[in-house]
C-alpha positions in Angstrom: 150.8 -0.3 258.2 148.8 -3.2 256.5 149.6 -6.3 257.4 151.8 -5.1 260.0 152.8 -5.3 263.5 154.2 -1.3 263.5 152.3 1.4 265.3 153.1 3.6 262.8 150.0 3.9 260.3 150.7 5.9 256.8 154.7 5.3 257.1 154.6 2.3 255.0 157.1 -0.7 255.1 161.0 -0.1 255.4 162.8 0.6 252.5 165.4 -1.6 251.3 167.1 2.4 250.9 167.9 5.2 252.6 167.2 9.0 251.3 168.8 11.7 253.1 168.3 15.1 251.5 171.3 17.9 252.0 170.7 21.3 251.0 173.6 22.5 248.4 174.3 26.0 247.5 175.4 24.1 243.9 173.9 21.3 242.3 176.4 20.6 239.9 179.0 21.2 242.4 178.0 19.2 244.7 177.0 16.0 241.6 181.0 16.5 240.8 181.7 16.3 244.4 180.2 13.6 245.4 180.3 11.3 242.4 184.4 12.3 242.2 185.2 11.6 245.7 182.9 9.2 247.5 181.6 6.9 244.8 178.2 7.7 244.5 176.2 7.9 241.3 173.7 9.8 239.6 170.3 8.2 239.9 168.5 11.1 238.6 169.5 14.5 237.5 167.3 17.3 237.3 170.2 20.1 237.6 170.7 22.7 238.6 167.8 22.4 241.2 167.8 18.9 241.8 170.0 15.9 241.9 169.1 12.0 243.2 172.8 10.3 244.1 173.0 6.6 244.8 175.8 5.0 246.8 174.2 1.3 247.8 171.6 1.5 249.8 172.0 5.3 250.3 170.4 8.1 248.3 171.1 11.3 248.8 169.0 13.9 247.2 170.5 17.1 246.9 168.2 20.3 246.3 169.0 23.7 245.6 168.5 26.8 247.3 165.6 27.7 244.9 163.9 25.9 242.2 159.8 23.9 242.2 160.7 21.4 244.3 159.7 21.1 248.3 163.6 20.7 249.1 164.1 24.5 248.4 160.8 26.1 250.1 160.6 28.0 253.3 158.9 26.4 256.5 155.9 27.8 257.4 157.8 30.4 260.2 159.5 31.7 257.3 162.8 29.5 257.3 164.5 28.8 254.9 166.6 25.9 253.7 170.6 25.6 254.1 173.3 24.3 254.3 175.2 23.1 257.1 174.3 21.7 260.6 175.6 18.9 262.4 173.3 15.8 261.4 175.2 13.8 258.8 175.9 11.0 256.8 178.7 8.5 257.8 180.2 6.4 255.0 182.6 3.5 256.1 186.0 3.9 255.0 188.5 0.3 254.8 191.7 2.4 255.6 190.7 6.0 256.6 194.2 7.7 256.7 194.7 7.1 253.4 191.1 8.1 252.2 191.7 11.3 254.1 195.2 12.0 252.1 193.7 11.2 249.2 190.3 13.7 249.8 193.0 16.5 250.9 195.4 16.0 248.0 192.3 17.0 245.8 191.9 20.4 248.0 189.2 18.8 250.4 187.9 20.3 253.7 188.0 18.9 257.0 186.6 20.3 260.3 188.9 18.5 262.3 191.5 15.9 262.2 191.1 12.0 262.8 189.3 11.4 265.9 190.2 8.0 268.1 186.2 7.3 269.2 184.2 4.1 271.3 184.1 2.1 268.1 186.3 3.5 265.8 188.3 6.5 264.5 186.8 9.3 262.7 187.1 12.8 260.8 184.6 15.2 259.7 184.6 16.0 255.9 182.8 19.4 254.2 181.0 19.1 251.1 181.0 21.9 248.3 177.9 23.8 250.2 179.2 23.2 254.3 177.0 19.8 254.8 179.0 17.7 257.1 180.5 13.8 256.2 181.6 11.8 258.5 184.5 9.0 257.3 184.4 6.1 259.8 186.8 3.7 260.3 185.8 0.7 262.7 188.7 -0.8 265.1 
């Protein structure tokens, strides 16, 4: 990096942000979901391949299973894109029983119930498309 001390030429300097990108089976689905239930909003929309969601210093950038852009094209072994996994976002939540009540009133789905951890108690939401959320609660 210019100007830097990191060994890490061509990376460039942190970000004041963070982009995360999650597959989604829908777009639009996934925009409702998202901006609904978790308080993000849409930075750019380029539906229904494409979607840039802001929530602070997060971004997540959703991407179809098809469509132009690189979010949506095989790897070179012939892989493709989807949904799911276990990497995820965690998003802080001030009182986390009741923001799970809340999230299941409205039909969400959890893969497990809350979760008494090291630093704090946790559950593990779905999105529209299977990409895992996890809602954190510190002690």
């Amino acid at each position: 990096m210019p100007g830097g001390d990191d060994d890490s030429p061509g990376i460039g300097s942190a970000a004041p942000t963070v982009t995360v990108r999650y597959i989604a089976k829908d777009v639009s689905e996934s925009v409702d979901f998202y901006t609904r239930h978790l308080g993000f909003e849409i930075a750019l929309d380029a539906r229904p391949a494409f979607a840039l969601l802001a929530r602070g210093p997060l971004r997540l950038a959703l991407s179809g299973l098809t469509g132009p852009g690189g979010g949506s094209q095989a790897k070179a072994d012939g892989r493709k894109p989807e949904p799911g996994g276990w990497n995820r976002i965690q998003i802080a939540a001030d009182d986390l029983a009741t923001a799970v009540a809340r999230l299941r009133a409205t039909g969400a789905r959890f893969c497990n119930e809350i979760v008494n951890g090291n630093g704090g108690m946790q559950i593990i939401l779905d999105d529209p498309s299977g990409n895992p959320i996890e809602l954190f609660q510190r002690y």
